[in-house]
N, C-alpha and C positions, 0 to 999 in steps of 0.2 A: 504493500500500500504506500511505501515511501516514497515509489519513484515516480507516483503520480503526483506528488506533490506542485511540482512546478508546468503541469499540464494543464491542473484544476486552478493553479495562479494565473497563467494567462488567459484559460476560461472568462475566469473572474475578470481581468481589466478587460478584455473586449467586450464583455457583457454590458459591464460599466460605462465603458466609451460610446458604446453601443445607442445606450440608456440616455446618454449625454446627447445626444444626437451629434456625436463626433465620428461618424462611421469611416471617412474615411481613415484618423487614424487607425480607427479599429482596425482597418483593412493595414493598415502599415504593418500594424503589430503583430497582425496575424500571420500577415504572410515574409514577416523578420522572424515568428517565431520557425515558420515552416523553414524556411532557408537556412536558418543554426540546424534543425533536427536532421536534414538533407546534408550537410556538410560533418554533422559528427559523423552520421552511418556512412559514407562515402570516401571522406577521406581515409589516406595512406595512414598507416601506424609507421608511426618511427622508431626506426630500427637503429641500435647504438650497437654500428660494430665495429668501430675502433676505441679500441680497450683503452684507459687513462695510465 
């Protein structure tokens, strides 16, 4: 249940923003949050293979 934690946060502000009748933010933020979630799963893992 923890890791929903920051799913059900941006829920909440576009909800808000929503609410506000600030939709286009809301669309900001929505689709800032999709683009971070798209770039964690997709990016390279870095690989440390030169030893110190």
């Amino acid at each position: 249940m923890r890791g929903f934690g920051p799913w059900l946060a941006v829920l909440a502000v576009v909800l808000l923003l929503s609410a506000l009748r600030l939709r286009a933010l809301a669309a900001v933020v929505s689709l800032a949050w999709l683009a971070w979630c798209i770039w964690t799963w997709i990016r390279p893992t870095r690989r440390h293979d030169h030893p110190r």
